[in-house]
N, C-alpha and C positions, 0 to 999 in steps of 0.2 A: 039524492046523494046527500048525505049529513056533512056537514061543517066541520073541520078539526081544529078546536081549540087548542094555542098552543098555553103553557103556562107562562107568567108572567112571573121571572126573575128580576127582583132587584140586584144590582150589581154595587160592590163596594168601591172606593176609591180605590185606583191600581189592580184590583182581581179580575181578572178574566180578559185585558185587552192584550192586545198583540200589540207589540213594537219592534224595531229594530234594534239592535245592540248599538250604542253608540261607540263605541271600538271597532275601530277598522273602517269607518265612511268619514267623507270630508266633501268640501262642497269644489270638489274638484271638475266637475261638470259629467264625469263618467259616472257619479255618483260612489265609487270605489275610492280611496286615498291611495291603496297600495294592489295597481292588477296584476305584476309580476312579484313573484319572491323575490328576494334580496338576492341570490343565488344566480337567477338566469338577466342579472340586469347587464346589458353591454354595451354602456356608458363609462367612461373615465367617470373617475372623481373630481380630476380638474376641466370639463369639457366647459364652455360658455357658449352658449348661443350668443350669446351680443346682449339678450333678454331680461336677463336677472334671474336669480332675485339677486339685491344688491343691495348693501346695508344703505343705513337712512344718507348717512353724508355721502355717500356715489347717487342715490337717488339724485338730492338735493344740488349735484353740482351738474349731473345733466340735466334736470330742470334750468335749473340757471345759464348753461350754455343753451337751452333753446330757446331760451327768454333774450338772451344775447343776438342769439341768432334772428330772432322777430323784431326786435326793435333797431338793430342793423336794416331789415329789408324795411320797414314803415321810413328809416331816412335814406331809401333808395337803394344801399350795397343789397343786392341779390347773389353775391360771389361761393355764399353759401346754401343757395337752391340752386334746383335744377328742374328745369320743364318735365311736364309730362311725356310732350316727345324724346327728349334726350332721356327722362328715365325707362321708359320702354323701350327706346335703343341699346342701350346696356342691360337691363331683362334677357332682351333678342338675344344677343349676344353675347350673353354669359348660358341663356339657355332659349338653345334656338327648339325647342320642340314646344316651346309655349306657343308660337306663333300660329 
């Protein structure tokens, strides 16, 4: 059986590779920025998860309250934690098909 040589292409800078468009991806973890239309989203405008995003000074001042809150518990007030058991009871409780 004889051998098929293929030829040898030199390639230019940028001609001939494949990429993605960088429009329309984001490092959003689904590797998509936008997987529904604008059209079918049904979400409010004002909804919050509690999450964010939230500008630098709301970051900044709940940082600051958990930093409040940790150097409270290092001089004893714990009035602001709560156990693991007490948080798993309120879990249950709020939703009892976790259990």
């Amino acid at each position: 059986m004889e051998e098929k040589r293929y030829p040898v292409i030199e390639e230019e800078d940028g001609v001939g590779r494949c990429c993605e468009p960088p429009v329309g991806y984001a490092a959003t973890g689904s590797g998509y920025a936008n997987s529904l239309p604008e059209e079918d989203v049904m979400v409010s405008d004002n909804y919050d998860p509690g999450i964010g995003p939230y500008t630098m000074e709301e970051l900044n001042a709940r940082i600051d309250e958990a930093e409040e809150f940790i150097a409270q518990a290092e001089k004893g007030d714990w009035s602001n934690w709560v156990t693991e058991e007490q948080s798993l009871a309120n879990l249950y409780s709020k939703y009892p098909w976790l259990r």
